[in-house]
Backbone as ProteinMPNN parsed JSONL, in Angstrom:
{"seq_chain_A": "XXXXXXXXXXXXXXXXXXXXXXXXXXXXXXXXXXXXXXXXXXXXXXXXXXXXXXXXXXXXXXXXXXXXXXXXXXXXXXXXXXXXXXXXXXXXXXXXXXXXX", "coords_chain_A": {"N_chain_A": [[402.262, -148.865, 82.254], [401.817, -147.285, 85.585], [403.096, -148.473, 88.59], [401.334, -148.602, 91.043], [398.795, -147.295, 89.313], [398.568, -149.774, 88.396], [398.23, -151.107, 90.327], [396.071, -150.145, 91.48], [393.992, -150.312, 89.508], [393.701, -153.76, 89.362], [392.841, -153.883, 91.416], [390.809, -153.303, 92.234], [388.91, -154.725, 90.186], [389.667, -156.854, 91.109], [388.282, -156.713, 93.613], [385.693, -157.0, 92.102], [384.947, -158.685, 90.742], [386.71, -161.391, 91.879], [384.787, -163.451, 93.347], [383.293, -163.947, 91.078], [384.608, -164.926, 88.926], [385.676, -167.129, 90.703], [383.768, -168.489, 90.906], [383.06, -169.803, 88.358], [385.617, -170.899, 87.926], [385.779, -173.277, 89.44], [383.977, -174.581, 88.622], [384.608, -175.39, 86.325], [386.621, -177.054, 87.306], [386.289, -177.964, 89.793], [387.908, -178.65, 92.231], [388.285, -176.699, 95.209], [390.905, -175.648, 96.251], [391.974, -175.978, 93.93], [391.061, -174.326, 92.211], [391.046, -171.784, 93.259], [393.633, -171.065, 93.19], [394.732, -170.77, 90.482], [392.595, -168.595, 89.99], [393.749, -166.796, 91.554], [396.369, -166.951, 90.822], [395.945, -165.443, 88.003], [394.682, -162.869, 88.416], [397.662, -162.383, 89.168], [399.146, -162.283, 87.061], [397.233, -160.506, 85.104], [398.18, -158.444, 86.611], [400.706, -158.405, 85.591], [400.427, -157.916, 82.817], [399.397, -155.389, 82.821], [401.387, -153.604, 83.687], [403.558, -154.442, 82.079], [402.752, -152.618, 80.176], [400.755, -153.663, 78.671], [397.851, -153.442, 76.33], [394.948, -153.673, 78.027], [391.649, -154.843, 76.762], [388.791, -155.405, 77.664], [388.508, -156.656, 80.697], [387.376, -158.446, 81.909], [386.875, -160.575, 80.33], [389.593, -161.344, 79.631], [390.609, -161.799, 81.83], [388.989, -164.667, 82.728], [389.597, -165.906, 80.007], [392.368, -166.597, 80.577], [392.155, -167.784, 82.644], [390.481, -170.197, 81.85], [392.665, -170.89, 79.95], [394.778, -171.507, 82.168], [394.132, -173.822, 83.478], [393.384, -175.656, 81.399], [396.299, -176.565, 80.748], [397.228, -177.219, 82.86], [395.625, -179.368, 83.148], [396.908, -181.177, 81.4], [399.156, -181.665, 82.544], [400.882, -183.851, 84.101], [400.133, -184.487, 87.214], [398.965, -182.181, 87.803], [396.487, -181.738, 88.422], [395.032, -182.547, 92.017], [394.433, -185.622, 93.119], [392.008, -188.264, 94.022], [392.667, -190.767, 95.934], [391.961, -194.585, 96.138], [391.292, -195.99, 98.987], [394.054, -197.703, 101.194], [393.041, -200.475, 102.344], [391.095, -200.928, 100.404], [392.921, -201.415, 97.917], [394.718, -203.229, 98.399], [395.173, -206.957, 98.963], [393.743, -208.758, 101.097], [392.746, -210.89, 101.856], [394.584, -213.217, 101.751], [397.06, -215.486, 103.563], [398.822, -214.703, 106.276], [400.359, -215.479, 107.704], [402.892, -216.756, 107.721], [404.582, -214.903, 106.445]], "CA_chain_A": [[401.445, -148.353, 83.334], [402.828, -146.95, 86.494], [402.814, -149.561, 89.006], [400.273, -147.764, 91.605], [397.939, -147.038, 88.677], [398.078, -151.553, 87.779], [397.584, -152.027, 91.955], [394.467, -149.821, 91.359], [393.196, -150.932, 88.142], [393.726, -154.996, 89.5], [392.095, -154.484, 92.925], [389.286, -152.588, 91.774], [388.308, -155.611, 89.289], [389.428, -158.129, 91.991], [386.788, -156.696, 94.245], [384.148, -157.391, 92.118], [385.255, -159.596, 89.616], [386.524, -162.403, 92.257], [383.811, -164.326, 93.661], [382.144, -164.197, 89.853], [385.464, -165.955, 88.7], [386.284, -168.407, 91.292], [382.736, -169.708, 90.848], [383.549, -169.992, 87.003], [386.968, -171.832, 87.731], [385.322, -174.166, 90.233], [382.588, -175.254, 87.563], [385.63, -176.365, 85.54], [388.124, -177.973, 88.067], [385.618, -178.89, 91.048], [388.475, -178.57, 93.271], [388.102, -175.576, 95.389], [391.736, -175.437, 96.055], [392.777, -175.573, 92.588], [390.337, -173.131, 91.376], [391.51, -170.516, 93.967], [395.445, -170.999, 93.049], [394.287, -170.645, 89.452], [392.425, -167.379, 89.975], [395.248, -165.732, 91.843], [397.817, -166.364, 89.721], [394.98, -164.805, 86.929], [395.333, -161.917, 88.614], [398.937, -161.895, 89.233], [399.087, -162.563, 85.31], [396.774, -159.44, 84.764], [398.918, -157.394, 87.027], [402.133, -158.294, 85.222], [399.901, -157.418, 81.569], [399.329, -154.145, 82.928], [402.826, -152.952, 84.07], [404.642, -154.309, 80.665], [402.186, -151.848, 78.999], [399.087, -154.589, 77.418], [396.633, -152.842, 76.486], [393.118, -154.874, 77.911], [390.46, -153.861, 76.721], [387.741, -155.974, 78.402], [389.405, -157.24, 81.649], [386.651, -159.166, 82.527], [386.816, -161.6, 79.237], [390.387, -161.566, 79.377], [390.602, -162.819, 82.898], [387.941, -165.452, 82.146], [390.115, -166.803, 78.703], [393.384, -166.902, 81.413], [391.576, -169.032, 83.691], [390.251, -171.475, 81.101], [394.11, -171.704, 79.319], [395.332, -172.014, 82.802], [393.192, -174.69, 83.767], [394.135, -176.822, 80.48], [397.469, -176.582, 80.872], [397.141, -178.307, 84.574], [395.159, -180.374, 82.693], [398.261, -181.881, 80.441], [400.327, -182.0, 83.494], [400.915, -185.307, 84.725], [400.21, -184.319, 88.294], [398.327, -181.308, 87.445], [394.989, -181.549, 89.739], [394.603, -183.246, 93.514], [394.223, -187.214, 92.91], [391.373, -188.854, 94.851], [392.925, -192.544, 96.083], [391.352, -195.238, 96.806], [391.822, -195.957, 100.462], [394.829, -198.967, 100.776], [392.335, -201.368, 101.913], [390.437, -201.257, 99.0], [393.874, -201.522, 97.095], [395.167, -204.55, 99.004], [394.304, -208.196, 98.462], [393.338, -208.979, 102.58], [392.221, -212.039, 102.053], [395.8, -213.921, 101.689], [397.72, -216.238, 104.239], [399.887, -213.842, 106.235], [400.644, -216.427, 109.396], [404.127, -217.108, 106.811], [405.588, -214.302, 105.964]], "C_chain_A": [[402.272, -148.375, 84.613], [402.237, -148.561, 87.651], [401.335, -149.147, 90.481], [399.115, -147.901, 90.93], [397.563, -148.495, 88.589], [397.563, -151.744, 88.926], [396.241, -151.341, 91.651], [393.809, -150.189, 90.561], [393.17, -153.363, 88.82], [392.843, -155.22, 90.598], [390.702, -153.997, 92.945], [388.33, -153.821, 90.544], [388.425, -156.717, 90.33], [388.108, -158.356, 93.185], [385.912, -156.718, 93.725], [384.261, -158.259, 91.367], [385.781, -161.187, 90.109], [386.217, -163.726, 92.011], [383.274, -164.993, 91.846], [383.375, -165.543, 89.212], [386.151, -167.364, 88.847], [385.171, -169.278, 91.064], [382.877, -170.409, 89.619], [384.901, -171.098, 87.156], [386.536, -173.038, 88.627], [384.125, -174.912, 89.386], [383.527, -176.091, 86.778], [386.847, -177.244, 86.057], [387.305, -178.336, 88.87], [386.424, -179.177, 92.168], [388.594, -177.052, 93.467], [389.623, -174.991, 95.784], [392.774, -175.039, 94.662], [392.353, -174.196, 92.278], [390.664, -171.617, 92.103], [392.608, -170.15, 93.687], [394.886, -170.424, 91.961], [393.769, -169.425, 89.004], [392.873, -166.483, 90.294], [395.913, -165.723, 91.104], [397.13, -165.792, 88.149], [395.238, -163.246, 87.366], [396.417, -161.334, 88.913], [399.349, -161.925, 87.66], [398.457, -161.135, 85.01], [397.553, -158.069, 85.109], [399.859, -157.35, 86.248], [401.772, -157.51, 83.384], [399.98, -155.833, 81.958], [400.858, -153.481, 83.464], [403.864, -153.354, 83.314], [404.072, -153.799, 79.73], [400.956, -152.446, 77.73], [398.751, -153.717, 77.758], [395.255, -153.913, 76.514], [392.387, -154.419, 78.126], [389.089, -154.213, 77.336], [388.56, -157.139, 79.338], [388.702, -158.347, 82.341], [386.742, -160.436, 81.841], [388.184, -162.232, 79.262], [391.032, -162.494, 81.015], [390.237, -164.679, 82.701], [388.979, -166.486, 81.229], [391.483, -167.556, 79.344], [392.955, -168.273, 82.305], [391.657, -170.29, 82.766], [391.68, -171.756, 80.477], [394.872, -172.154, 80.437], [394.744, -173.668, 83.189], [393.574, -176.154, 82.156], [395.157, -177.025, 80.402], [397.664, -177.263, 82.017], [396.706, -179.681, 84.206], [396.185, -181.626, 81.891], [398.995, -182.0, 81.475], [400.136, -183.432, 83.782], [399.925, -185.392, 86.214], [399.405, -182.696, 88.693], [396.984, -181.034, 88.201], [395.344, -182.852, 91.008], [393.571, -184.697, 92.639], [393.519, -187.624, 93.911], [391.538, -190.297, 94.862], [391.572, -192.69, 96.788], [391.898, -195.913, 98.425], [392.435, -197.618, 100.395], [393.62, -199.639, 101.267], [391.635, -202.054, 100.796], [390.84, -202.006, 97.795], [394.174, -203.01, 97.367], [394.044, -206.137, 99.122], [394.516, -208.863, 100.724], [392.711, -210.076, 102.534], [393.474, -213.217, 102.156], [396.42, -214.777, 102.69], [398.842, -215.405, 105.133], [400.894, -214.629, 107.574], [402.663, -216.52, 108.412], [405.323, -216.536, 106.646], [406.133, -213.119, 107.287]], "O_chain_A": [[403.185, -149.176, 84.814], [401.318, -149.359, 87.467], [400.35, -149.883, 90.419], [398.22, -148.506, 91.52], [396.356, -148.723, 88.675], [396.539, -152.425, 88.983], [395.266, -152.089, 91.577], [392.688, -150.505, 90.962], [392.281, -154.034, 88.296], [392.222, -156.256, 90.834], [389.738, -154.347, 93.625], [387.169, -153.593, 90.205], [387.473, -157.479, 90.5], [387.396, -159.299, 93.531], [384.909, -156.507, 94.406], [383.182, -158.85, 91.323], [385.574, -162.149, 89.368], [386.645, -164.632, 91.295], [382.992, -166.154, 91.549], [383.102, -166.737, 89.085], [386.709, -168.189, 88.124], [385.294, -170.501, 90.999], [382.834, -171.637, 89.688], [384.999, -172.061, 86.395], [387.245, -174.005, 88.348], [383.509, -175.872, 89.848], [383.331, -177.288, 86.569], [387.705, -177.883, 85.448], [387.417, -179.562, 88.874], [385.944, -179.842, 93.086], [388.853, -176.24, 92.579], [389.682, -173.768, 95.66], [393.732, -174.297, 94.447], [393.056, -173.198, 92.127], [390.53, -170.535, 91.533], [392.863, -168.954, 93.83], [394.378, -169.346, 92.27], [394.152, -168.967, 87.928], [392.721, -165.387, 89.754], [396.261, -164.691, 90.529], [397.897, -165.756, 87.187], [395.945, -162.509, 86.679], [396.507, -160.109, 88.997], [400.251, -161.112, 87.456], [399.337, -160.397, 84.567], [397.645, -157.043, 84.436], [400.154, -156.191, 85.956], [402.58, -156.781, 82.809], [400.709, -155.116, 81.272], [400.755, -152.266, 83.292], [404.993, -152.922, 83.544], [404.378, -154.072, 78.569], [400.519, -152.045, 76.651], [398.928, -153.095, 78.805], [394.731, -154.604, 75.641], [392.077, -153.733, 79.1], [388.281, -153.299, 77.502], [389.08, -158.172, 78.918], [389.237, -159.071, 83.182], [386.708, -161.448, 82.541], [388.26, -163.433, 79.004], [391.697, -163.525, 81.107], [391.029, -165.614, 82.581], [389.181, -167.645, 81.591], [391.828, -168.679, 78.977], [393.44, -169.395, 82.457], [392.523, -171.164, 82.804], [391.958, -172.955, 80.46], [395.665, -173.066, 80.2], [395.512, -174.588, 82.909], [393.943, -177.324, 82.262], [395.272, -178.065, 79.753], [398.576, -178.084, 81.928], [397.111, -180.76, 84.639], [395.99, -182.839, 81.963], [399.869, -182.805, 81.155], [399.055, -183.993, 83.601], [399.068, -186.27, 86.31], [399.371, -182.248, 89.839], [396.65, -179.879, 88.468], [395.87, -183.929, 90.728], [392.556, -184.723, 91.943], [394.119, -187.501, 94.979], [390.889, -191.052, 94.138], [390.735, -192.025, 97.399], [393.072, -196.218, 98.634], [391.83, -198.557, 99.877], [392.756, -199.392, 100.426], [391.593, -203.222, 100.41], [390.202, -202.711, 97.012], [393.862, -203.885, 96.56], [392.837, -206.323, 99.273], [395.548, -209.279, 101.249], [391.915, -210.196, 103.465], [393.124, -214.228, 102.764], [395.249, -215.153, 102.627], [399.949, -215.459, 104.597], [401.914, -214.22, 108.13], [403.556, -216.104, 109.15], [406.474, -216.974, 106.639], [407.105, -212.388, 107.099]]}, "name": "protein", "num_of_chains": 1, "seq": "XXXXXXXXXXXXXXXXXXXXXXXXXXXXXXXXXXXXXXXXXXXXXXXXXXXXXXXXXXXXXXXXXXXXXXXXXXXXXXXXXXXXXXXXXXXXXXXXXXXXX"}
């Protein structure tokens, strides 16, 4: 596919297909940062399907199945989603002798 024809075929599904997605990737990650990276590079993934000649035949499903394999694959990372610490106090033993050291 010419590359013109993939920018039209990608932005024409991104405008409506979006919002419906990010809410979908945010149901499964709960970070609204992740789930936004996650759905861009879904559609930079779709763009690159369409300009090495995939044929997709339901772009809506196939988005959708991208998300969820991206999304497990973050998942196996070590470092893979935004870590909520506990704040050092919490961590630290503050009750100790510190006149000493």
């Amino acid at each position: 596919m010419y590359r013109e024809q993939a920018s039209s075929v990608v932005d024409e599904l991104f405008d409506v297909w979006y919002a419906q997605l990010l809410r979908y990737s945010m149901r499964l990650v709960r970070q609204k940062s992740t789930a936004e990276e996650v759905v861009q590079d879904t559609f930079l993934d779709f763009y690159k399907a369409l300009r090495s000649g995939t044929d997709v035949q339901f772009p809506k499903a196939w988005t959708m199945c991208v998300v969820r394999r991206k999304i497990y694959e973050r998942r196996q990372e070590p470092f893979g989603f935004e870590q909520e610490y506990e704040a050092l106090g919490e961590q630290a033993d503050l009750t100790g002798d510190w006149s000493g050291e």
